[in-house]
MIDOSE-1310 file (N, C-alpha, C; in nm, 2 decimals, decimal comma, always signed):
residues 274
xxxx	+0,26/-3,74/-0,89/+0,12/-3,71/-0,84/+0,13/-3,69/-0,69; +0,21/-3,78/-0,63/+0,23/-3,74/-0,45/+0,26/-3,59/-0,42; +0,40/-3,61/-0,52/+0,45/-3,47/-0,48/+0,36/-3,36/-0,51; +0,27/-3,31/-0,60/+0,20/-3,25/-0,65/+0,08/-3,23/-0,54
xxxx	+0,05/-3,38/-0,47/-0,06/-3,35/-0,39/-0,01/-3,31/-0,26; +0,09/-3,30/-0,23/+0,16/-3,28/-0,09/+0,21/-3,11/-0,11; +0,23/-3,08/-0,22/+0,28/-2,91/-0,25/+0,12/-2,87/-0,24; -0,01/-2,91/-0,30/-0,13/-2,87/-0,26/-0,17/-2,85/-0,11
xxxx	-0,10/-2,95/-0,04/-0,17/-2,95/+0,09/-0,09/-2,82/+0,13; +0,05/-2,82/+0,14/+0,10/-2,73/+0,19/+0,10/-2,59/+0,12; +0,01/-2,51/+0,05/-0,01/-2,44/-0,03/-0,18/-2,39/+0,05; -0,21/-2,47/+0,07/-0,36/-2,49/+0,14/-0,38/-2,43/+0,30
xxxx	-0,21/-2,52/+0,33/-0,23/-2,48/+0,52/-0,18/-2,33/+0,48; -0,08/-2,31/+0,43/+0,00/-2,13/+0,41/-0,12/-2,06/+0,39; -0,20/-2,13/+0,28/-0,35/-2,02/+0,30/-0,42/-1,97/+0,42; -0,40/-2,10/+0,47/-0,51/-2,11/+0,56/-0,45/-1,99/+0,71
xxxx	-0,32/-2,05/+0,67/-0,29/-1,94/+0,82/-0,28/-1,81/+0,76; -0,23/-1,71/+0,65/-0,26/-1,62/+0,62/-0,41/-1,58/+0,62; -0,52/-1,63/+0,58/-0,65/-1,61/+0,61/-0,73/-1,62/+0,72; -0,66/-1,68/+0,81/-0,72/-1,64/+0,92/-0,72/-1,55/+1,04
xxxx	-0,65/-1,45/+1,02/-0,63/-1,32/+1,09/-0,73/-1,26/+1,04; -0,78/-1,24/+0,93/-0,90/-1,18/+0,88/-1,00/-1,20/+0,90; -1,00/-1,36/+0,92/-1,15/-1,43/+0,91/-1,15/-1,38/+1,10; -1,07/-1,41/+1,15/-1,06/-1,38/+1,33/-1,15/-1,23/+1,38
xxxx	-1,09/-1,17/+1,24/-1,12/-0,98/+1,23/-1,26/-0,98/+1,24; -1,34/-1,03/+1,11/-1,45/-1,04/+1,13/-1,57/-1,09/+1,17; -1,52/-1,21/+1,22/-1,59/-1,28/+1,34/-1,59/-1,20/+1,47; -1,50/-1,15/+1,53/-1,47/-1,09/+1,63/-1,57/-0,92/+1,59
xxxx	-1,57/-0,90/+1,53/-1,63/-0,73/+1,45/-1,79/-0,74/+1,51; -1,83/-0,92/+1,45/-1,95/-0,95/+1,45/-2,04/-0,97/+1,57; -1,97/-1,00/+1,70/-1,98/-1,09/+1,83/-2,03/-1,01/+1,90; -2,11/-1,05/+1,96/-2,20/-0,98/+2,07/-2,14/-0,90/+2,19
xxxx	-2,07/-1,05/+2,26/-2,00/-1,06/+2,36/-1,82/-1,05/+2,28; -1,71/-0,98/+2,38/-1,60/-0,99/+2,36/-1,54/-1,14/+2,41; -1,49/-1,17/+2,25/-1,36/-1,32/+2,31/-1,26/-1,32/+2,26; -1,15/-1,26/+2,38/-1,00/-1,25/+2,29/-0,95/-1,39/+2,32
xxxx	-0,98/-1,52/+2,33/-0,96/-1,62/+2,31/-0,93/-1,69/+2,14; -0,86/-1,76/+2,13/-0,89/-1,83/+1,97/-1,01/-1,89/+1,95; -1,09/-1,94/+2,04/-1,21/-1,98/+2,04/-1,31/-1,90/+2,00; -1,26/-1,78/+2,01/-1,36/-1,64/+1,98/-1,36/-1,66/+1,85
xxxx	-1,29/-1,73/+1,74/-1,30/-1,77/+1,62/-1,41/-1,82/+1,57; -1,53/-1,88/+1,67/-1,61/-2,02/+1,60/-1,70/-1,91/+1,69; -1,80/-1,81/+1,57/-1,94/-1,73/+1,62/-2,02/-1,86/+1,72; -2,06/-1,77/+1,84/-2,14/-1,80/+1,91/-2,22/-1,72/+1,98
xxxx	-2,34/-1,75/+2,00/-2,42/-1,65/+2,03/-2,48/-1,53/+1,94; -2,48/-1,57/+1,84/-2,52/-1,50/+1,68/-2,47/-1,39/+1,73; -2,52/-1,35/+1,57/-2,38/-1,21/+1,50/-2,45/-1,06/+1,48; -2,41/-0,97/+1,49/-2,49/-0,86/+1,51/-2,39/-0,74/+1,41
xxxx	-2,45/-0,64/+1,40/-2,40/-0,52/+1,31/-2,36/-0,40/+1,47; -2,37/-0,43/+1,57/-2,43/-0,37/+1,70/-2,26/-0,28/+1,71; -2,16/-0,33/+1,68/-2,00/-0,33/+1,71/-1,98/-0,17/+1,60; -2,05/-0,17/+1,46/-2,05/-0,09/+1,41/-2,11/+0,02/+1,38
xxxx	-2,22/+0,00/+1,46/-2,31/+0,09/+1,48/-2,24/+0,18/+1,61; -2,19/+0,12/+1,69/-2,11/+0,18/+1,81/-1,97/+0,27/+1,76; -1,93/+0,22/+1,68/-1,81/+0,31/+1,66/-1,85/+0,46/+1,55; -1,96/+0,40/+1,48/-1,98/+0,50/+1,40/-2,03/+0,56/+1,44
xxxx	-2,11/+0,59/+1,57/-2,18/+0,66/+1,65/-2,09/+0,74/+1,76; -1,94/+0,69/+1,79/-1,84/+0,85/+1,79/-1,75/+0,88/+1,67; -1,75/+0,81/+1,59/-1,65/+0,82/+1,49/-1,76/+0,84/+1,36; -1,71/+0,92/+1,31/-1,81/+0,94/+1,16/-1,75/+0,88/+1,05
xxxx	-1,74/+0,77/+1,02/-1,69/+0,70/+0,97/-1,70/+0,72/+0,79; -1,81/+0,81/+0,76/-1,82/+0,83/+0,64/-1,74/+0,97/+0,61; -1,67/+1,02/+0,67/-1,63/+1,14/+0,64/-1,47/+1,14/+0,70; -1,46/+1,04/+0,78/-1,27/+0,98/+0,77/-1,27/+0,93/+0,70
xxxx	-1,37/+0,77/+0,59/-1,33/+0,74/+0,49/-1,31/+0,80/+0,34; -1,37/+0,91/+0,36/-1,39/+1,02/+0,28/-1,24/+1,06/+0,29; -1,20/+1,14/+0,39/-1,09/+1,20/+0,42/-0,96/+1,08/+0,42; -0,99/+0,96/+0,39/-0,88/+0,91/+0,34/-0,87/+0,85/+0,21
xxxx	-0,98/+0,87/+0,16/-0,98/+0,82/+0,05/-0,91/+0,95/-0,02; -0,96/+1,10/-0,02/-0,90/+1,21/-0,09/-0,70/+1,21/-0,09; -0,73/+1,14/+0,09/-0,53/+1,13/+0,11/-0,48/+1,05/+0,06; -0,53/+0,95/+0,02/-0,45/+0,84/-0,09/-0,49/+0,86/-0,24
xxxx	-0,60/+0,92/-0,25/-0,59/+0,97/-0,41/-0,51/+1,04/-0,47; -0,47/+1,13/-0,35/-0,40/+1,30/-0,42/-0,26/+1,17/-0,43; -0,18/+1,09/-0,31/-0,06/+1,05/-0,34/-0,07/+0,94/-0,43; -0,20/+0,88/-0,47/-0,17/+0,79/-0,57/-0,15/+0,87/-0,72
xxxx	-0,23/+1,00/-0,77/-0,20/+1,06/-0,85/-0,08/+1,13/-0,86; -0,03/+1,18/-0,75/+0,11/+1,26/-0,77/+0,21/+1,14/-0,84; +0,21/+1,01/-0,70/+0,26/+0,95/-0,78/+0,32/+0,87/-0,88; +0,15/+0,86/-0,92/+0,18/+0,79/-1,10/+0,24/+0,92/-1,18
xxxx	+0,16/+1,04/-1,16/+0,26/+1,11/-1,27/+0,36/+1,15/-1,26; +0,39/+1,19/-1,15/+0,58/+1,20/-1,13/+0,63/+1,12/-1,16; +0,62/+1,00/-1,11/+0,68/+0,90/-1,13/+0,68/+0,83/-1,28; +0,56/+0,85/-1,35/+0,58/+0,80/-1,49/+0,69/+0,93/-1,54
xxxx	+0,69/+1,01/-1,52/+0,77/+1,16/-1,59/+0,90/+1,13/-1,56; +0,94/+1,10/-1,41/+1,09/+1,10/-1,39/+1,13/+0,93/-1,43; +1,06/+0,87/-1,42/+1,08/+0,73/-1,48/+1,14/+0,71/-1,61; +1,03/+0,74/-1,67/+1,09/+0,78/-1,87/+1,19/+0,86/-1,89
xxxx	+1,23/+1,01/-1,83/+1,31/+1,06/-1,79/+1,51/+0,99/-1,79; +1,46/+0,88/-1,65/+1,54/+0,84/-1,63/+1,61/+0,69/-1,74; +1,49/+0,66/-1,80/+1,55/+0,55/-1,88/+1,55/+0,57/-2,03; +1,51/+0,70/-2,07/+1,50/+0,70/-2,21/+1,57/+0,87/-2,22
xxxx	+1,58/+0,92/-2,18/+1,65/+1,03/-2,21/+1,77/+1,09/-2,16; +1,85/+1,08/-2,27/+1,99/+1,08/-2,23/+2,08/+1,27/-2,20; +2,08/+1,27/-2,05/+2,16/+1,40/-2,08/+2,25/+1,40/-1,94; +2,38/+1,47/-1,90/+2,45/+1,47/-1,84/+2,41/+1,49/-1,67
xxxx	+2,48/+1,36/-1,65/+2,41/+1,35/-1,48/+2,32/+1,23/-1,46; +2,31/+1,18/-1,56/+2,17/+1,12/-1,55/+2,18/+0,97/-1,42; +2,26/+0,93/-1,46/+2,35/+0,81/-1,40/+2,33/+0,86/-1,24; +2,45/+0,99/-1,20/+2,44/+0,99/-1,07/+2,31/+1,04/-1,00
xxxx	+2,22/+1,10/-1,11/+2,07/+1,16/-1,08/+1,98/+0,97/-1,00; +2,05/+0,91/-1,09/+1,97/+0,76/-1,04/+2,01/+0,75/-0,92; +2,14/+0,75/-0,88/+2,19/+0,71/-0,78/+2,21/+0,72/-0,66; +2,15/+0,88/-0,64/+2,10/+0,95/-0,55/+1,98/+0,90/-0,47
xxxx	+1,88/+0,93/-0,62/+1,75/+0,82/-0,61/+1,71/+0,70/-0,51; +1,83/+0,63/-0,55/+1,81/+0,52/-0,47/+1,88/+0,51/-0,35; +1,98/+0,59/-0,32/+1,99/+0,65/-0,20/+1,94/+0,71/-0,11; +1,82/+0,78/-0,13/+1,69/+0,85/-0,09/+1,60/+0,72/+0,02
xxxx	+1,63/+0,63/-0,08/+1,48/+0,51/-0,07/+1,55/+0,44/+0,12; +1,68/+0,48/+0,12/+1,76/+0,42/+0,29/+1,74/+0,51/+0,38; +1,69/+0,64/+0,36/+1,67/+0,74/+0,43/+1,50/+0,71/+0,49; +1,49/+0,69/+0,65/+1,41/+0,67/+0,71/+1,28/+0,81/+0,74
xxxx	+1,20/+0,80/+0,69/+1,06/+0,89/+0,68/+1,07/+0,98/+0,78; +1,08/+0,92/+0,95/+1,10/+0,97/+1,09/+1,22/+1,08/+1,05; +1,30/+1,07/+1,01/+1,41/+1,15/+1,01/+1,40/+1,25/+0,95; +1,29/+1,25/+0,82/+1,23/+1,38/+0,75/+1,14/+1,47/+0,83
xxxx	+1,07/+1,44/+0,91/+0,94/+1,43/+0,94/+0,97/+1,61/+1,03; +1,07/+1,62/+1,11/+1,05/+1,74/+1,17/+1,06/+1,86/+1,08; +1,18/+1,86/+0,95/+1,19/+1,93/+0,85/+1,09/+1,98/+0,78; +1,00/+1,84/+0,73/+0,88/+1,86/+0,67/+0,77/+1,90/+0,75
xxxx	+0,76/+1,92/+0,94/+0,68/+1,98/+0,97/+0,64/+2,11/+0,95; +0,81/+2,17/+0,97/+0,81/+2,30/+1,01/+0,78/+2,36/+0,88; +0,82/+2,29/+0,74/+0,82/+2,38/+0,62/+0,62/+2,35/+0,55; +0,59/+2,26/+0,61/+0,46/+2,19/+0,57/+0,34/+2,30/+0,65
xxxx	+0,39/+2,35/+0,80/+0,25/+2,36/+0,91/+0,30/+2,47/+0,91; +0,45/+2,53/+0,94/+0,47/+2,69/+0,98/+0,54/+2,77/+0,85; +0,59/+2,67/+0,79/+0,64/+2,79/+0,65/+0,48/+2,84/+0,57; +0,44/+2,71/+0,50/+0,31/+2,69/+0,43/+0,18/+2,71/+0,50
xxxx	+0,21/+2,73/+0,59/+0,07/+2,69/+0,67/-0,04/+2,64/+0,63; +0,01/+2,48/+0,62/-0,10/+2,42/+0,53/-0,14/+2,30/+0,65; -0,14/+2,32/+0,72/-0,19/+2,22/+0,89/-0,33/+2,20/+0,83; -0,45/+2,11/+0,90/-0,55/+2,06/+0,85/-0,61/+2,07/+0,71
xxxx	-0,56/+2,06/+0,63/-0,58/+2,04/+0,50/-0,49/+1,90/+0,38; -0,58/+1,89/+0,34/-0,55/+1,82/+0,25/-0,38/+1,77/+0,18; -0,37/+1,93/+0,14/-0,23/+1,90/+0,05/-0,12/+1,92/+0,18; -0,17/+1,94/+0,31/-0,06/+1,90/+0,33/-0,02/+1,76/+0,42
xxxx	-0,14/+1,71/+0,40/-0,09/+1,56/+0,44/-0,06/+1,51/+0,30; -0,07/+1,56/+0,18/-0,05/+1,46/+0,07/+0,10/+1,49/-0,02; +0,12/+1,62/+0,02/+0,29/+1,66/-0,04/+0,39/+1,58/-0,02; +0,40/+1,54/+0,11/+0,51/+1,47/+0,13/+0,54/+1,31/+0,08
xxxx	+0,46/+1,32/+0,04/+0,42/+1,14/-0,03/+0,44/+1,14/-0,20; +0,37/+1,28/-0,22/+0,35/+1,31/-0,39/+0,46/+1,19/-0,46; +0,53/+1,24/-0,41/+0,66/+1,18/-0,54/+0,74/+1,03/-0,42; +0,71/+0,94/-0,49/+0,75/+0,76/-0,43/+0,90/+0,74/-0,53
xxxx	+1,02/+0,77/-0,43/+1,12/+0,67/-0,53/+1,11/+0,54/-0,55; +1,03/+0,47/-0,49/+1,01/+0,34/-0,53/+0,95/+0,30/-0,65; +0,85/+0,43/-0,67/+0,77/+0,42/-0,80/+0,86/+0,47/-0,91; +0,92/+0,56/-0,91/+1,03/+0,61/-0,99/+1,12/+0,48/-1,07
xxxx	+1,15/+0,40/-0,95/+1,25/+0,30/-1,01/+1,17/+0,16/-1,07; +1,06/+0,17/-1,03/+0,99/+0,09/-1,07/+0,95/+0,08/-1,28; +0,90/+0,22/-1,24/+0,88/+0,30/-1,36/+0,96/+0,29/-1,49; +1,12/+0,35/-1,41/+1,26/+0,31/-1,47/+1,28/+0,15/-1,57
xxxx	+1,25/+0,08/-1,45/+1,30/-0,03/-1,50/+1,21/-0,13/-1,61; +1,04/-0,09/-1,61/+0,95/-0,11/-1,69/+1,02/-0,06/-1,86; +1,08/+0,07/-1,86/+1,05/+0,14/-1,95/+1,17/+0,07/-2,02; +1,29/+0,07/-1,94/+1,42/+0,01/-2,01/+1,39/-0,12/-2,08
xxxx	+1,29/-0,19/-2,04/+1,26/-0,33/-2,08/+1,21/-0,31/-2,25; +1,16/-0,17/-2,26/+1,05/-0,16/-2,42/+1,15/-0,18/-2,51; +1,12/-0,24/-2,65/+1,21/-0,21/-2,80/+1,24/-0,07/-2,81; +1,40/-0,07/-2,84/+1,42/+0,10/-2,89/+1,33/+0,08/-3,01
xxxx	+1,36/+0,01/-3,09/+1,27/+0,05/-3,18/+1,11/+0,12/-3,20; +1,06/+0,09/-3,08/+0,93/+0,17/-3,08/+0,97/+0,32/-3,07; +1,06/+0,37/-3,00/+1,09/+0,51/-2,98/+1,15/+0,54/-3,09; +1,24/+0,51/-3,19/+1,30/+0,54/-3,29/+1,21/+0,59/-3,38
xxxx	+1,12/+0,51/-3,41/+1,01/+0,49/-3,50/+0,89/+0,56/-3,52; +0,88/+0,60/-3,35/+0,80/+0,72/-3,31/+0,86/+0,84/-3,34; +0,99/+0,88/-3,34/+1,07/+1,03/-3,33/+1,06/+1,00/-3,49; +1,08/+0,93/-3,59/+1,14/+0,93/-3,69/+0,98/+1,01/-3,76
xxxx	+0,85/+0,95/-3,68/+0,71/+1,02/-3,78/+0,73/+1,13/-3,68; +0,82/+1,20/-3,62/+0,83/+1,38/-3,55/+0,71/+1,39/-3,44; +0,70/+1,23/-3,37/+0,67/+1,29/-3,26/+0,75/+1,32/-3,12; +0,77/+1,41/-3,03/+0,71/+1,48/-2,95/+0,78/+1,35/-2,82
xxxx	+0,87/+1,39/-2,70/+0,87/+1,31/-2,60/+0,78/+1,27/-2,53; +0,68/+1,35/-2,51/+0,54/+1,34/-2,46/+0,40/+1,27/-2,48; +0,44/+1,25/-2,61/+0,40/+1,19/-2,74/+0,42/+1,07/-2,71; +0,54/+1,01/-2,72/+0,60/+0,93/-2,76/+0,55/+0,86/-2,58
xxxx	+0,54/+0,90/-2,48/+0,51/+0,83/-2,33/+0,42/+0,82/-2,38; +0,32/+0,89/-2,38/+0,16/+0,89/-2,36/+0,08/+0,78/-2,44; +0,12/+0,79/-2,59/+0,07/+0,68/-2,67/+0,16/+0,56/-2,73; +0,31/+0,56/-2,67/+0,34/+0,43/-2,72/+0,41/+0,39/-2,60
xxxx	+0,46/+0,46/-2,45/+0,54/+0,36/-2,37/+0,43/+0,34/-2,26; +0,33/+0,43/-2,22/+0,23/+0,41/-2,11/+0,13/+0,29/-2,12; +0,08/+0,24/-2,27/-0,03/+0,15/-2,30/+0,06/+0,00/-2,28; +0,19/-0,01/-2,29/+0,31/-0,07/-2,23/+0,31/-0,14/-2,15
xxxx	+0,30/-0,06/-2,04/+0,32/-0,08/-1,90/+0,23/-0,07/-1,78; +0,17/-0,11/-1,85/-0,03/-0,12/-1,74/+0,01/-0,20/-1,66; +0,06/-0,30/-1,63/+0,12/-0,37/-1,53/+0,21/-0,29/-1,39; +0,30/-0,22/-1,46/+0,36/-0,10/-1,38/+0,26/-0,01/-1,31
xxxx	+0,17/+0,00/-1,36/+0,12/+0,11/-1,34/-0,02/+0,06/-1,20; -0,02/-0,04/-1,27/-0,12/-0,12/-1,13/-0,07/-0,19/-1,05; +0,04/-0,25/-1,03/+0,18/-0,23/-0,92/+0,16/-0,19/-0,83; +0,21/-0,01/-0,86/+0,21/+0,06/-0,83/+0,10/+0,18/-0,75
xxxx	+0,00/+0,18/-0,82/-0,14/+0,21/-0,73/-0,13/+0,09/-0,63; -0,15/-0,01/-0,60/-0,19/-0,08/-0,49/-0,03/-0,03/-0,41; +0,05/-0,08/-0,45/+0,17/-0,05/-0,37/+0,14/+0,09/-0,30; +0,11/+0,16/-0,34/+0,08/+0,31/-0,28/+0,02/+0,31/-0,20
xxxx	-0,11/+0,28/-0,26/-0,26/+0,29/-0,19/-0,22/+0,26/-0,06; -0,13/+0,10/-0,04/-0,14/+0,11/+0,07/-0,06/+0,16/+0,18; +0,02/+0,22/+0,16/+0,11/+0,32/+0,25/-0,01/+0,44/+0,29; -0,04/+0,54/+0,23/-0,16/+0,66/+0,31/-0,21/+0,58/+0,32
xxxx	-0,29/+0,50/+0,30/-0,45/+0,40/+0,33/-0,42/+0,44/+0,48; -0,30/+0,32/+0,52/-0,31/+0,29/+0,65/-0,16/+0,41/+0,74; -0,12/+0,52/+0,69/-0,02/+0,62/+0,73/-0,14/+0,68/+0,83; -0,02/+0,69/+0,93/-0,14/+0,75/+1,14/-0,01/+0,86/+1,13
xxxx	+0,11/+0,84/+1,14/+0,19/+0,94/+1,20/+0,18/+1,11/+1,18; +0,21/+1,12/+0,99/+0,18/+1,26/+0,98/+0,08/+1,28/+0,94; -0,07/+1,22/+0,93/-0,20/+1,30/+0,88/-0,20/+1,31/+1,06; -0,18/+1,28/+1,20/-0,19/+1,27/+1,27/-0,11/+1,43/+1,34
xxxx	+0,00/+1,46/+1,30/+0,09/+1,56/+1,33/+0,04/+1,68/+1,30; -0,01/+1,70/+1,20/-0,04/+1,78/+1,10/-0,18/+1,83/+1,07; -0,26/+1,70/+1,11/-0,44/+1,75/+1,13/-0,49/+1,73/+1,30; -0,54/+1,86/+1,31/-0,57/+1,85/+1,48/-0,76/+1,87/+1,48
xxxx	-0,82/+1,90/+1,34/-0,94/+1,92/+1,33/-1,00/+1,78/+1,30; -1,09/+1,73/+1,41/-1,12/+1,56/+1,37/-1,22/+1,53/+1,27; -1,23/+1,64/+1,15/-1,35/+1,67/+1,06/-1,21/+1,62/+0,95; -1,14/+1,67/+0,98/-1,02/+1,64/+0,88/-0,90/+1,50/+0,91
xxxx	-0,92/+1,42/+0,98/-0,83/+1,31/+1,02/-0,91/+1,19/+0,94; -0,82/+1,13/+0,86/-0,83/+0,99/+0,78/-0,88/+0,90/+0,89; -0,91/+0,77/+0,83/-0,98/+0,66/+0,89/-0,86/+0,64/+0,96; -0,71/+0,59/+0,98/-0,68/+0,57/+1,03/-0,61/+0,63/+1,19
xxxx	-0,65/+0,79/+1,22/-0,63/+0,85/+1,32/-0,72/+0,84/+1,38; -0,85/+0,84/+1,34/-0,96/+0,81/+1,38/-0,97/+0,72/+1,47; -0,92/+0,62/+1,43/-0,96/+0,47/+1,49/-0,84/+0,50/+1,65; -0,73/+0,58/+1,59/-0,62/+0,54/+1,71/-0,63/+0,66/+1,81
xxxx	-0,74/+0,73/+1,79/-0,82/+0,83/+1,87/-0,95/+0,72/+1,96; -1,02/+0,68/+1,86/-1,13/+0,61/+1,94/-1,07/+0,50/+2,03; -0,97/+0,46/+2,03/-0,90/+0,33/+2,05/-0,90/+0,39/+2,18; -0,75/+0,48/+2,22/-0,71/+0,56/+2,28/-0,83/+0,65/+2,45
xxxx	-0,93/+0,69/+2,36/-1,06/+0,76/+2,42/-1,13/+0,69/+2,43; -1,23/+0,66/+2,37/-1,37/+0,60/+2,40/-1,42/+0,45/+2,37; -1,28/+0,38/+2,35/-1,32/+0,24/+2,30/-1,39/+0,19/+2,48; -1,32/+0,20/+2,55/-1,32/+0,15/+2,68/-1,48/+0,16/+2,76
xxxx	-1,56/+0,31/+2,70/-1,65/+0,32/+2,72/-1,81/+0,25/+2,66; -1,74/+0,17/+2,54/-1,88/+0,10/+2,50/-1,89/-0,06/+2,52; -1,98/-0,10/+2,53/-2,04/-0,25/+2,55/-1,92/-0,36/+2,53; -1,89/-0,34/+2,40/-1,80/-0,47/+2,36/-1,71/-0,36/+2,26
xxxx	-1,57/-0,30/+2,37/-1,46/-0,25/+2,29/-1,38/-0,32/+2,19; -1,37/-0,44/+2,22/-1,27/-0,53/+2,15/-1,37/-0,53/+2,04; -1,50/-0,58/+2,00/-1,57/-0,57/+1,87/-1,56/-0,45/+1,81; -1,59/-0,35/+1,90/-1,59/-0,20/+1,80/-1,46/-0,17/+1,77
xxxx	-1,35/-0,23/+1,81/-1,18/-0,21/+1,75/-1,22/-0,27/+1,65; -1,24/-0,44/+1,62/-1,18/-0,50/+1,55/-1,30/-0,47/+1,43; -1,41/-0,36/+1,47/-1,53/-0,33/+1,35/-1,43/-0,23/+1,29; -1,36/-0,16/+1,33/-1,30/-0,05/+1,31/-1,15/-0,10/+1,17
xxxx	-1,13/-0,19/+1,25/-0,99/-0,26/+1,14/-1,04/-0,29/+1,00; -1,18/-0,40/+1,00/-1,28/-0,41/+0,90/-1,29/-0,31/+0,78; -1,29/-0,19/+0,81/-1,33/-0,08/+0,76/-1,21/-0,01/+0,72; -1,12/-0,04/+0,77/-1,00/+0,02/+0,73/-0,90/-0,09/+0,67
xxxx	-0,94/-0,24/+0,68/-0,90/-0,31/+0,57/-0,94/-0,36/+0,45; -1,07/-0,34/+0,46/-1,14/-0,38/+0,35/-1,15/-0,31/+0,19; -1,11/-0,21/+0,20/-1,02/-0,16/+0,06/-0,94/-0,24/+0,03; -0,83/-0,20/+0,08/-0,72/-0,28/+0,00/-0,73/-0,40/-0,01
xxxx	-0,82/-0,52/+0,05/-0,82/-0,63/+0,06/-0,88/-0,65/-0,10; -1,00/-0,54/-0,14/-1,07/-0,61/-0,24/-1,01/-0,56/-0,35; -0,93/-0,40/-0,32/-0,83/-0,34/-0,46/-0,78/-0,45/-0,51; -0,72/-0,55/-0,41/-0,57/-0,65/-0,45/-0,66/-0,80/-0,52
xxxx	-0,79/-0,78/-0,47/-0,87/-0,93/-0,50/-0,85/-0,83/-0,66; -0,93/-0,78/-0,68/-1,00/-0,70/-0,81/-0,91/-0,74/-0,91; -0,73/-0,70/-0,81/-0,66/-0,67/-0,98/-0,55/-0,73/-0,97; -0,55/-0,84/-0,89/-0,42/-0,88/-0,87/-0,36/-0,98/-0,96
xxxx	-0,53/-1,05/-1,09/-0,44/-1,12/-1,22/-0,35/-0,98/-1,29; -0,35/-0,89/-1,28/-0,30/-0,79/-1,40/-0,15/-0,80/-1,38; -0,09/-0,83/-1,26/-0,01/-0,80/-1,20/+0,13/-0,88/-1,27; +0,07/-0,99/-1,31/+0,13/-1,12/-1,37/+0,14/-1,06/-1,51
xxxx	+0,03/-0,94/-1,58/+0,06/-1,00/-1,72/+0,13/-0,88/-1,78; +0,15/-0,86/-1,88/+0,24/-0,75/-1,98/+0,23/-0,75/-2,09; +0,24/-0,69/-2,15/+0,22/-0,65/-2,34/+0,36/-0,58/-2,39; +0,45/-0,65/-2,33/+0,58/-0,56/-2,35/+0,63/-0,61/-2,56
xxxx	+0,57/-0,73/-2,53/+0,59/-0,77/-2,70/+0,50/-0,75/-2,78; +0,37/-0,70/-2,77/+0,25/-0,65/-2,82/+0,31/-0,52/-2,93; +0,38/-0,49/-2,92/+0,42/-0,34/-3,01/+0,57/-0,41/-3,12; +0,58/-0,48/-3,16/+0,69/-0,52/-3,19/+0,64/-0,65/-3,27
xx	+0,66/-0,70/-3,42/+0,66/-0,78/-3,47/+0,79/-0,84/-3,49; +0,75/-1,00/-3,50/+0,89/-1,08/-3,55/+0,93/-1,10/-3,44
């Protein structure tokens, strides 16, 4: 019973200090007056919407969240379907190469982003000329080896017998993902959306290189433009930053509340009797 209540307490403080960078965020968002003190923790002098009204008033905040919601959609869809394709690919279909095909793969995953990034300018902005638009802040994300291997290692987990059994009634490889290894791996698959999500969610470097039109820059260039320019200029900068964080955390914060029992569960024995 001690030990039990002493793993509670210390389960409680780990909370506590992970939650409160957040709780700091929005108290500070809320404050009239700027207090980069820790004491600026404990509202005083009541709380106002005043910090967000200021930022949204140079920053259009509904049309960067817009514009990053479309940037993390396209890469969360590329994605899941590449990555479910080359995944099953890699653990259920046997053809020559496949092995070193993996192993490349995960060799890829040590190769640092920065080091791509001039390559992928020149072929993204001057080959393609696809500079303030869409696909081309979303191309270079499309396909995640991490999701790949993710994918991989979900699928190896399934009974051959479900694939056998499927090929044997003449279905179809396609077939055979879509209605017996995908309903599977719902766990993988919501993983992996949040794992995504939050790479574009919060990626400044190339929607930043790449988009020069400020009709087309995600929430997060946005902010490191206002930051940079005009935070300095209004009443309480430090609130309109940390209104600014708010808004660009508060996705992911509630994606991961929403779905984060899924994460734990699986149906990998659900297809398989005995």
């Amino acid at each position: 019973m001690q030990r039990n209540r002493l793993r509670n307490v210390v389960v409680l403080v780990g909370a506590l200090v992970f939650v409160f960078p957040f709780y700091y965020m929005v108290v500070g968002s809320l404050q009239k007056e700027p207090d980069t003190s820790v004491a600026g923790a404990i509202p005083s002098g009541g709380l106002t919407l005043d910090n967000y009204a200021a930022i949204n008033g140079r920053v259009d905040l509904a049309q960067t969240l817009l514009n990053s919601g479309i940037f993390t959609g396209g890469v969360i869809l590329g994605t899941l379907v590449l990555g479910v394709l080359a995944g099953y690919a890699l653990a259920r279909l046997h053809f020559r190469g496949r092995g070193t095909l993996f192993a490349v793969m995960l060799l890829v995953q040590i190769i640092p982003f920065q080091l791509l990034m001039i390559p992928l300018y020149v072929m993204i902005v001057r080959t393609y000329g696809l500079a303030d638009s869409y696909a081309g802040m979303i191309l270079p994300f499309a396909i995640n080896s991490t999701a790949v291997f993710l994918f991989r290692q979900f699928f190896l987990q399934l009974p051959e017998d479900l694939f056998s059994a499927a090929r044997l009634d003449g279905a179809g490889e396609l077939r055979i993902l879509w209605s017996v290894a995908l309903p599977l791996v719902r766990p993988a698959l919501l993983t992996a959306t949040l794992v995504t999500f939050i790479g574009p969610w919060n990626e400044f470097l190339w929607p930043f290189l790449v988009t020069k039109d400020a009709d087309m820059q995600p929430l997060a260039v946005a902010l490191a433009n206002y930051i940079s320019n005009v935070a300095g200029s209004v009443a309480n900068p430090f609130g309109s930053i940390l209104a600014g964080a708010v808004v660009l955390a508060a996705p992911a914060v509630v994606l991961f509340v929403l779905f984060q029992r899924h994460f734990t569960s699986s149906d990998l024995g659900s297809g398989v009797k005995g």
